[in-house]
Residue, then its C-alpha position, 0 to 999 in steps of 0.5 A: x500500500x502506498x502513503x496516499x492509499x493509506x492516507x485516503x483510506x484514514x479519511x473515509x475511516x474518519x469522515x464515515x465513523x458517524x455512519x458506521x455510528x448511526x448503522x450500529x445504533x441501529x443494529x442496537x435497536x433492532x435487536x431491542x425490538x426483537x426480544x419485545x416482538x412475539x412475531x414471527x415474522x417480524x422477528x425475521x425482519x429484524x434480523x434482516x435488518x440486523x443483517x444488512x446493517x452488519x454487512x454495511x458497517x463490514x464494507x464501509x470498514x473494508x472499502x478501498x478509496x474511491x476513484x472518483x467523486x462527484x464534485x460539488x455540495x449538491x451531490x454531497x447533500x443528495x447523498x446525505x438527505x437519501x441516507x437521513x431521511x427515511x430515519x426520521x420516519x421514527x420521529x412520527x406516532x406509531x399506531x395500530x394496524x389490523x392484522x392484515x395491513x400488519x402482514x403487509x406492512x412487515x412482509x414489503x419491509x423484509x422484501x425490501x431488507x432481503x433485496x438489500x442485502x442482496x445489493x450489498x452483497x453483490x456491490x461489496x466494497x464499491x458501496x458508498x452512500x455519496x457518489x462515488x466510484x470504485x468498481x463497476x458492478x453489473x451482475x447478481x442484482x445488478x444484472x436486472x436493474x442499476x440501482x437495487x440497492x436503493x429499490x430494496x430501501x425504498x420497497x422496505x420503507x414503504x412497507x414501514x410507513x404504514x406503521x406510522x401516524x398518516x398523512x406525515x409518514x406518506x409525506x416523508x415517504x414522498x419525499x425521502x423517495x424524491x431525494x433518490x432521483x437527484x442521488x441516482x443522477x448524480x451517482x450515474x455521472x460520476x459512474x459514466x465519467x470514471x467508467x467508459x462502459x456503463x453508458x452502454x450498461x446503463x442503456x440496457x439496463x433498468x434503473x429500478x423496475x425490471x422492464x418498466x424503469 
C-alpha cells in the first residue's frame, strides 16, 4: 500500500465513523425490538435488518478509496438527505394496524431488507452512500436493474410507513423517495465519467423496475 492509499483510506475511516455510528445504533435497536416482538415474522425482519446493517458497517470498514467523486455540495447533500431521511420516519406516532395491513406492512419491509442485502452483497466494497466510484458492478442484482440497492430501501420503507401516524409518514415517504432521483443522477455521472462502459450498461439496463424503469 502506498502513503496516499493509506492516507485516503484514514479519511473515509474518519469522515464515515458517524455512519458506521448511526448503522450500529441501529443494529442496537433492532435487536431491542426483537426480544419485545412475539412475531414471527417480524422477528425475521429484524434480523434482516440486523443483517444488512452488519454487512454495511463490514464494507464501509473494508472499502478501498474511491476513484472518483462527484464534485460539488449538491451531490454531497443528495447523498446525505437519501441516507437521513427515511430515519426520521421514527420521529412520527406509531399506531395500530389490523392484522392484515400488519402482514403487509412487515412482509414489503423484509422484501425490501432481503433485496438489500442482496445489493450489498453483490456491490461489496464499491458501496458508498455519496457518489462515488470504485468498481463497476453489473451482475447478481445488478444484472436486472442499476440501482437495487436503493429499490430494496425504498420497497422496505414503504412497507414501514404504514406503521406510522398518516398523512406525515406518506409525506416523508414522498419525499425521502424524491431525494433518490437527484442521488441516482448524480451517482450515474460520476459512474459514466470514471467508467467508459456503463453508458452502454446503463442503456440496457433498468434503473429500478425490471422492464418498466
Amino acid at each position: 500500500m502506498t502513503r496516499s492509499y493509506i492516507k485516503a483510506k484514514l479519511l473515509d475511516l474518519i469522515f464515515t465513523s458517524p455512519v458506521v455510528a448511526w448503522f450500529s445504533l441501529g443494529i442496537y435497536g433492532s435487536s431491542q425490538m426483537m426480544g419485545q416482538s412475539e412475531g414471527l415474522l417480524v422477528n425475521f425482519s429484524l434480523a434482516a435488518n440486523i443483517v444488512l446493517l452488519c454487512l454495511i458497517i463490514c464494507v464501509i470498514l473494508l472499502r478501498p478509496p474511491s476513484l472518483r467523486t462527484a464534485k460539488g455540495v449538491l451531490p454531497k447533500l443528495a447523498g446525505a438527505a437519501g441516507f437521513l431521511l427515511p430515519s426520521f420516519i421514527v420521529a412520527v406516532p406509531k399506531v395500530d394496524l389490523s392484522p392484515s395491513t400488519e402482514a403487509i406492512s412487515v412482509g414489503m419491509a423484509l422484501l425490501g431488507t432481503l433485496v438489500s442485502i442482496a445489493a450489498t452483497i453483490w456491490l461489496g466494497r464499491s458501496f458508498s452512500i455519496l457518489p462515488q466510484a470504485r468498481a463497476l458492478v453489473t451482475e447478481g442484482p445488478y444484472k436486472l436493474v442499476r440501482h437495487p440497492l436503493y429499490a430494496g430501501e425504498l420497497l422496505a420503507l414503504i412497507g414501514i410507513m404504514f406503521r406510522y401516524q398518516q398523512p406525515w409518514a406518506l409525506c416523508l415517504t414522498l419525499l425521502s423517495i424524491a431525494i433518490q432521483w437527484p442521488r441516482m443522477n448524480f451517482e450515474e455521472r460520476v459512474l459514466e465519467e470514471t467508467f467508459p462502459s456503463y453508458k452502454e450498461y446503463a442503456g440496457r439496463t433498468a434503473r429500478l423496475i425490471p422492464g418498466v424503469y
